[in-house]
C-alpha positions as CSV (number, residue, x, y, z in Angstrom):
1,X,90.4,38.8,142.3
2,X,91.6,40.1,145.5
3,X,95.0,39.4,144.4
4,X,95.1,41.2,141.2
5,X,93.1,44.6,143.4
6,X,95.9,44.6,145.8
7,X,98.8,44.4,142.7
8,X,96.4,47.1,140.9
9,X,96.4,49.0,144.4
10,X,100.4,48.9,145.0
11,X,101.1,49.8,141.6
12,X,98.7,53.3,142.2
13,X,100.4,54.3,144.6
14,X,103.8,53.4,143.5
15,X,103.6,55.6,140.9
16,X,102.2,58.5,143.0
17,X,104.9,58.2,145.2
18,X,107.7,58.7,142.6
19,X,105.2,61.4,141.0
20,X,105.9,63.2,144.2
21,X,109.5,61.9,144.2
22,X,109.2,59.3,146.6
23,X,111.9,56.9,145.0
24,X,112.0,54.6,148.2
25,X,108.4,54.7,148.6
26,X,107.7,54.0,144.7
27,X,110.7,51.1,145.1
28,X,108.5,49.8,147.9
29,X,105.2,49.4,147.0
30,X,106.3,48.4,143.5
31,X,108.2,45.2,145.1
32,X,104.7,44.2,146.7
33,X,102.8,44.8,143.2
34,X,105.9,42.9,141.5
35,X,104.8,39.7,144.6
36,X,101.6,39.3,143.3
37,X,100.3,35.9,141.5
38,X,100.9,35.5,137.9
39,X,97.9,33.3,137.9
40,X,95.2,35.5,138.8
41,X,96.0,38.4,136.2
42,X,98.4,37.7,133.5
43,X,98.7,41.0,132.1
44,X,98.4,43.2,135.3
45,X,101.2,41.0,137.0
46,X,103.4,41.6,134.1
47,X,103.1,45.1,134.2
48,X,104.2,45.1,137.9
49,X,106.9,43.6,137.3
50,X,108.0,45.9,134.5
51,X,107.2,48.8,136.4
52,X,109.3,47.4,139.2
53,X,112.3,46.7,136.9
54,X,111.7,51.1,135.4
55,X,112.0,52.3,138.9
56,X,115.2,49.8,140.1
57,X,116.5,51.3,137.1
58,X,116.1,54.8,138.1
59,X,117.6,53.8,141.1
60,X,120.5,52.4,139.3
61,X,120.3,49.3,140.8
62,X,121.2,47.7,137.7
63,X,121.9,43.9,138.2
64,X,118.9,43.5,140.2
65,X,116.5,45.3,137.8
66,X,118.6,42.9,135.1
67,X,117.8,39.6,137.0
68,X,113.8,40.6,137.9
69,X,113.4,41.5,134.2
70,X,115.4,37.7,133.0
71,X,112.9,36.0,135.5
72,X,109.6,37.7,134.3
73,X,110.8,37.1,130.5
74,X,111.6,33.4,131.2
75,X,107.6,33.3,133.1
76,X,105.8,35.2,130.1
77,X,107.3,32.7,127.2
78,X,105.3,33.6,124.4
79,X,101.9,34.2,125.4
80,X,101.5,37.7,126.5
81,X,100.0,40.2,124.5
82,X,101.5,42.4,121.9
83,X,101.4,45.6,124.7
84,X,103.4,43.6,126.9
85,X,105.9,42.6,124.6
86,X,106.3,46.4,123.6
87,X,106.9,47.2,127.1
88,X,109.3,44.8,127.8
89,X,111.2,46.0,125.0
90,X,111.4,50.0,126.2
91,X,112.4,48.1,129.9
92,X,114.9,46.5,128.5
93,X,115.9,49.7,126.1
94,X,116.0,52.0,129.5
95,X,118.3,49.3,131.3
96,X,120.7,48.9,128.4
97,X,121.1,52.9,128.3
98,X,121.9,52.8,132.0
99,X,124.0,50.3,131.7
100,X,125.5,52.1,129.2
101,X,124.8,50.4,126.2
102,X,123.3,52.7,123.7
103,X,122.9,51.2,120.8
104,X,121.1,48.3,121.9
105,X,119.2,50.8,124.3
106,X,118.4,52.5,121.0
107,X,117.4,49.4,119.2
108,X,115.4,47.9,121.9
109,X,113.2,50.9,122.4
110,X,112.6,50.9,118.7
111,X,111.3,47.3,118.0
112,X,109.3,48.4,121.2
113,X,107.3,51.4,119.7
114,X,107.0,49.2,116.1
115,X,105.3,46.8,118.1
116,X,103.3,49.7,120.2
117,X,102.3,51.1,116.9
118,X,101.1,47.8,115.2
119,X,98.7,47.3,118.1
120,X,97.4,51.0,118.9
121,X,99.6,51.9,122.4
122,X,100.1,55.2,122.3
123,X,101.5,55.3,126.1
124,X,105.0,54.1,125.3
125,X,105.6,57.2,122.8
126,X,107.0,60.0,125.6
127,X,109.4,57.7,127.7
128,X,110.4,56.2,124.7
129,X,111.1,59.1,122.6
130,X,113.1,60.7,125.7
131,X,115.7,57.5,125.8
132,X,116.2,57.9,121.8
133,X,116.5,61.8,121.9
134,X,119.3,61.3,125.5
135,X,120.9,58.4,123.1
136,X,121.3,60.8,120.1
137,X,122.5,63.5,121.9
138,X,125.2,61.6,123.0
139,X,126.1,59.6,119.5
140,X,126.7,63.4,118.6
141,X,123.1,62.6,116.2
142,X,121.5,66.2,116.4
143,X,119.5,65.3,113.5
144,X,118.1,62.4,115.2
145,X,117.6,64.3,118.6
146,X,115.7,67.0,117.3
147,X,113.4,64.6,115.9
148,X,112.3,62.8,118.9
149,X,112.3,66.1,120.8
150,X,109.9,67.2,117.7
151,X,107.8,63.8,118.8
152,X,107.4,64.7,122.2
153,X,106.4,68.1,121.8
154,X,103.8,66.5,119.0
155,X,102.9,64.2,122.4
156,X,102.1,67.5,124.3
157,X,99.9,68.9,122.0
158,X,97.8,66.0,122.1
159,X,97.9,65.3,126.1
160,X,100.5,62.4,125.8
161,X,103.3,64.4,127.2
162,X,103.8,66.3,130.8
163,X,106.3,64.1,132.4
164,X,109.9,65.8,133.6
165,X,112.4,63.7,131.4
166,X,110.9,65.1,128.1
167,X,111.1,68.8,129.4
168,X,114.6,68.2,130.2
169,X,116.0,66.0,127.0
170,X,113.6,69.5,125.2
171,X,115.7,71.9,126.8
172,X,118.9,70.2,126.4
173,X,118.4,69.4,122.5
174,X,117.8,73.5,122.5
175,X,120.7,74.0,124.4
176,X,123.1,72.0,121.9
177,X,121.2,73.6,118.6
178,X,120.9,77.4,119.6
179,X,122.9,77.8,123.1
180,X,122.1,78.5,126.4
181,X,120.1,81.4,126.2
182,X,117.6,80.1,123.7
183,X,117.1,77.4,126.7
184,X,116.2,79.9,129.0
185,X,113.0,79.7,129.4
186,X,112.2,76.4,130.0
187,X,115.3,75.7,132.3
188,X,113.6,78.4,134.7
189,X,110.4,76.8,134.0
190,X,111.9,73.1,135.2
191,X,113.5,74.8,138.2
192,X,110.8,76.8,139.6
193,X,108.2,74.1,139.2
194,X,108.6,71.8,142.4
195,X,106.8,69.3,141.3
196,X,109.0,68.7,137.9
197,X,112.0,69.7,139.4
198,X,111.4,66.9,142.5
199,X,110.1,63.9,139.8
200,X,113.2,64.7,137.5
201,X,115.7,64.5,140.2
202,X,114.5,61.4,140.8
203,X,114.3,59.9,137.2
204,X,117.6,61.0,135.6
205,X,120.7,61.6,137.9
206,X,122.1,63.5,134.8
207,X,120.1,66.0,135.5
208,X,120.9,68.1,138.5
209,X,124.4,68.8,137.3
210,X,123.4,69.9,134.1
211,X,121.1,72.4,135.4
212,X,123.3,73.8,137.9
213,X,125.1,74.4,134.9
214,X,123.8,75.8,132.5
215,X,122.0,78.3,135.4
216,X,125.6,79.3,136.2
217,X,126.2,80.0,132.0
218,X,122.7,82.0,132.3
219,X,124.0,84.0,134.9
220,X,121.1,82.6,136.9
221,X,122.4,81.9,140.5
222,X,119.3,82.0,142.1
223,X,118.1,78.6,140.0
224,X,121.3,77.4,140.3
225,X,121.0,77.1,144.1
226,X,117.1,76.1,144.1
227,X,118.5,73.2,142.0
228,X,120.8,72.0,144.4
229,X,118.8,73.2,147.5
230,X,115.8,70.8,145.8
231,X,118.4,67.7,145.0
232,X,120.1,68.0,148.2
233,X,116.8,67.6,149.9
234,X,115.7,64.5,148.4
235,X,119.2,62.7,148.8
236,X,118.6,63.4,152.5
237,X,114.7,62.1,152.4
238,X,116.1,59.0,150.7
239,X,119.8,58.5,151.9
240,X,120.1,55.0,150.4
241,X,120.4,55.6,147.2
242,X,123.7,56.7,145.9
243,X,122.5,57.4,142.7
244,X,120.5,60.7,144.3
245,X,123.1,61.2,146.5
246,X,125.6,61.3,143.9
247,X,123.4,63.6,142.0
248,X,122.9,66.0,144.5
249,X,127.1,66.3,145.4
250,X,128.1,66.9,141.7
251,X,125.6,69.7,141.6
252,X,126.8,71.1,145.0
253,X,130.1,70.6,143.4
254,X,129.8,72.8,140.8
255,X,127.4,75.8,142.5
256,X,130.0,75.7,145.1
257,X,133.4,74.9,143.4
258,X,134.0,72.5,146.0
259,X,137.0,69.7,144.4
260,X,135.9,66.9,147.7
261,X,132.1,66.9,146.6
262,X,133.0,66.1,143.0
263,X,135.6,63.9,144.0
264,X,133.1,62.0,146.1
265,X,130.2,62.1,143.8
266,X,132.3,60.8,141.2
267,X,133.2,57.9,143.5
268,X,129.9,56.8,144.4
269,X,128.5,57.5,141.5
270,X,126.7,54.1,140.2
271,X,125.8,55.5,136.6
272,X,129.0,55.5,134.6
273,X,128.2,58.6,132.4
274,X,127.2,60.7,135.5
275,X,130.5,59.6,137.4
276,X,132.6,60.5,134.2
277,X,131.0,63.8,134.3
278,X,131.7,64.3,138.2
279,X,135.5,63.6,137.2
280,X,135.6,65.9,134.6
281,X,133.7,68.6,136.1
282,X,136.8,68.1,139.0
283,X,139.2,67.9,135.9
284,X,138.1,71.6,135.3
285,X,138.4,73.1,138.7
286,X,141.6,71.7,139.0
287,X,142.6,73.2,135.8
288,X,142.7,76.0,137.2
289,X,145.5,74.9,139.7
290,X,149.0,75.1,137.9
291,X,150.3,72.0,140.5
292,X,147.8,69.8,139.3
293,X,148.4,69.7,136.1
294,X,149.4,66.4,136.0
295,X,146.7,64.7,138.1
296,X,144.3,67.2,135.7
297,X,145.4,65.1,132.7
298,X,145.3,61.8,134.4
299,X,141.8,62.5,134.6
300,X,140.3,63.9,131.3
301,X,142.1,60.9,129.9
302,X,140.0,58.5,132.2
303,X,136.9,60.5,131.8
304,X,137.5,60.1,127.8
305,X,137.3,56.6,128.2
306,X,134.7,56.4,130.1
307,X,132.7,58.3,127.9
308,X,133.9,56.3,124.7
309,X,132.9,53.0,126.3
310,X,129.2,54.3,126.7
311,X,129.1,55.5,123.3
312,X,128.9,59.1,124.6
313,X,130.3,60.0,121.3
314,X,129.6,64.4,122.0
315,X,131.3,63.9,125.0
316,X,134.6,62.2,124.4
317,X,135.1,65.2,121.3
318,X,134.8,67.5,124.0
319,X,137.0,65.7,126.5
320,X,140.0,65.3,124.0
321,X,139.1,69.0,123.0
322,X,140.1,69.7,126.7
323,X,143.5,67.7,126.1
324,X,144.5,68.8,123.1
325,X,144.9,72.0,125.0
326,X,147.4,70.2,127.5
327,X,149.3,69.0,124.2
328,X,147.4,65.4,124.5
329,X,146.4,64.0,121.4
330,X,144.1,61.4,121.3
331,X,141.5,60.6,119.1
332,X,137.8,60.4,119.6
333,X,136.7,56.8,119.4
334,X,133.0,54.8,118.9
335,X,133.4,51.6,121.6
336,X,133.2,48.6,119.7
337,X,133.3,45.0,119.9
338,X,135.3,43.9,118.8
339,X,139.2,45.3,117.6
340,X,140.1,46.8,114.6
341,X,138.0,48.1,111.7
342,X,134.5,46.7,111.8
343,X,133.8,44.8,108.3
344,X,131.5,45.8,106.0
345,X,130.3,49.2,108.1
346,X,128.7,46.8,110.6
347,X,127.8,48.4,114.0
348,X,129.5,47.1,117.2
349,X,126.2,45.3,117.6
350,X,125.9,44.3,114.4
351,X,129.6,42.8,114.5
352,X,128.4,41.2,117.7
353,X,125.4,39.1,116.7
354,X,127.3,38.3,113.5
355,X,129.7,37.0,114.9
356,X,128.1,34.7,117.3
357,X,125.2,33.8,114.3
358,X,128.4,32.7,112.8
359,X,129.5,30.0,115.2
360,X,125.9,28.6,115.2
361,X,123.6,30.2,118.1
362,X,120.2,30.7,117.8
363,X,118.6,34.1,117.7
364,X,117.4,33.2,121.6
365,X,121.0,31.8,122.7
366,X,122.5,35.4,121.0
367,X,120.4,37.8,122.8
368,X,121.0,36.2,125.9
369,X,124.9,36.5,125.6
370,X,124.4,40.0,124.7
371,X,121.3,40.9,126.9
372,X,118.9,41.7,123.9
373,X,115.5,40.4,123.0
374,X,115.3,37.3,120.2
375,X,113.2,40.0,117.6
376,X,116.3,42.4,118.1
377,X,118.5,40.0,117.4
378,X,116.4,39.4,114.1
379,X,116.4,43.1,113.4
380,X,120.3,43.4,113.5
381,X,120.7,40.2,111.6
382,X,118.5,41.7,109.1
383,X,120.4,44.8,108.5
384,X,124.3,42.1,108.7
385,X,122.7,40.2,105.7
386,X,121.7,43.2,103.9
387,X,125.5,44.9,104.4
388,X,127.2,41.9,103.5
389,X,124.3,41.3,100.4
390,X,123.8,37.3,102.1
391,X,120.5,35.9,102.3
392,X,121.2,32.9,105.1
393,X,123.1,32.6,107.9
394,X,124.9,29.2,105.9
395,X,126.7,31.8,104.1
396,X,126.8,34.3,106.7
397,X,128.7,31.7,108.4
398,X,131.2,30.9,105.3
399,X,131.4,34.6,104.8
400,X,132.6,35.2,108.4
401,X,135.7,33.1,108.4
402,X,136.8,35.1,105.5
403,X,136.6,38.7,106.9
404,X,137.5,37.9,110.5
């Protein structure tokens, strides 16, 4: 029993600390809940260690949030309960977006809610709904983002909702449908409100940049430099984490059109999308520099495939927008799995678990080649057999050989 009061305890406070935007102290104390004994309190000791693997992922410290989360999986087998299960699947979701996988982010976090749903858990809805709107938005999906915006604003109304990432992902889907101005509003209301502005700093390293941003389209200098004043603030409380750091030089960057503080945020930069967005933020103020044409183009092309590989499909359009304008044609490409044209309208996922189905794996030995849960393996299976109209993997198997 004492056990299980001091993991309760930690976990409290960890999650008051990054409330406040205490990253390091949130990292801490959710390490010494993650110690605890399985033994004592199943469920509570599960939860610590999937709170512990959310906050290493805010910090970006991917492999480490990848081999904690492999280890408590392994531990928990089969017997926790359906709530657990549903929140290992959005941990797993928000590490595959970070890792840049967003399809399998996407699908992760929605086996998670259908589970969530099935057993009353209403608690996974906002985080979840913010990964699926960010992952639409960049899949170019503004149909799809609008509706998970709609369901965290439906969150809000009934007292589900309050947390920084959905205000953000809400003005950004307002800022793709209607422009900057129509954002307005609620960008000033992010920026003047310490307390949101501090806890979203600290949970999405996309963010900083993007609000310096779109302050500077609004004319709105003043935010603009509270926004940068705020993230360079807490990269200096918490100087060992590159991912703030990072954060707060591309926003300094851009308030301050300084070429060295995007060139080194985009270098240590652990977040592949955010590091692409460094380079081409640098790709634009050195546009603007006949002598560096060259080096300009060297870049945009980089930053286009950096953005292709994470599926940052709004992105890449905009990238070889950028240089078409230097006379560069390129087309805007989905990463895949695989080479050539996918068979059958499979999705790279869909072409990957096929394919490995295929040469006999198991539904457990497949999502641990691709880093997906067993049920998400059955999910994308389901929707292979339906495209290629097969009922069993026997013929999924003869039917491969034919179309690969």
């Amino acid at each position: 029993m004492r056990r299980s009061c001091d993991t309760a305890g930690f976990l409290r406070r960890s999650a008051s600390s990054w409330f406040d935007g205490r990253l390091d102290q949130g990292l801490q104390c959710a390490k010494a809940a993650a110690a605890g004994s399985r033994q004592d309190a199943p469920e509570l000791y599960d939860l610590a260690q999937f709170w512990y693997v959310g906050l290493l992922v805010k910090a970006r410290k991917l492999e480490s949030g990848r081999r904690v989360l492999d280890a408590v999986e392994a531990t928990r087998g089969g017997s926790s309960s359906e709530r657990m299960t549903a929140v290992s699947h959005n941990v797993r979701g928000s590490l595959l977006f970070a890792m840049g996988s967003v399809d399998g982010a996407m699908a992760e976090i929605s086996t998670g809610l259908q589970i969530a749903e099935g057993c009353g858990d209403r608690s996974l809805r906002p985080p979840s709904y913010v990964v699926l709107a960010l992952g639409a938005l960049r899949r170019a999906d503004m149909r799809a983002c609008r509706h998970f915006v709609d369901k965290l604003a439906d969150e809000a109304l009934l007292g589900y909702f309050g947390q920084a990432p959905g205000a953000w992902v809400a003005a950004q889907a307002v800022e793709a449908r209607s422009g900057v101005e129509s954002a307005a509003s609620l960008i000033a209301g992010i920026v003047t409100n310490p307390v949101v502005l501090r806890q979203l700093l600290v949970s999405e390293p996309a963010a900083a940049s993007w609000l310096v941003r779109v302050c500077l389209k609004l004319g709105a200098d003043d935010l603009a430099k509270l926004t940068v004043e705020a993230a360079t603030a807490v990269a200096a409380e918490q100087p060992e984490f590159s991912v703030i750091r990072g954060s707060a030089l591309h926003a300094a960057g851009l308030l301050e059109q300084d070429a060295a503080k995007l060139r080194e945020a985009a270098e240590i930069h652990p977040d592949r999308w955010c590091a692409a967005s460094a380079r081409e933020d640098l790709a634009t103020l050195l546009a603007t520099r006949p002598a560096e044409r060259e080096r300009t183009i060297r870049i945009l092309e980089s930053v286009s495939d950096t953005y292709a590989a994470v599926s940052a499909t709004r992105d890449a359009a905009r990238v070889v927008n950028k240089l078409r304008e230097y006379g560069v044609r390129r087309r805007t490409t989905r990463n895949v799995e695989c080479e050539g044209v996918v068979p059958h309208g499979l999705t790279s996922t869909e072409f990957a678990v096929a394919e490995l189905v295929s040469q006999g794996n198991t539904n457990n030995e497949v999502g641990r080649q691709l880093f997906i849960s067993r049920h998400t393996v059955a999910f994308h299976l389901k929707k292979v057999f339906q495209k290629m109209n097969i009922t069993s993997r026997v013929e999924l198997a003869a039917a491969w050989n034919m179309v690969t």
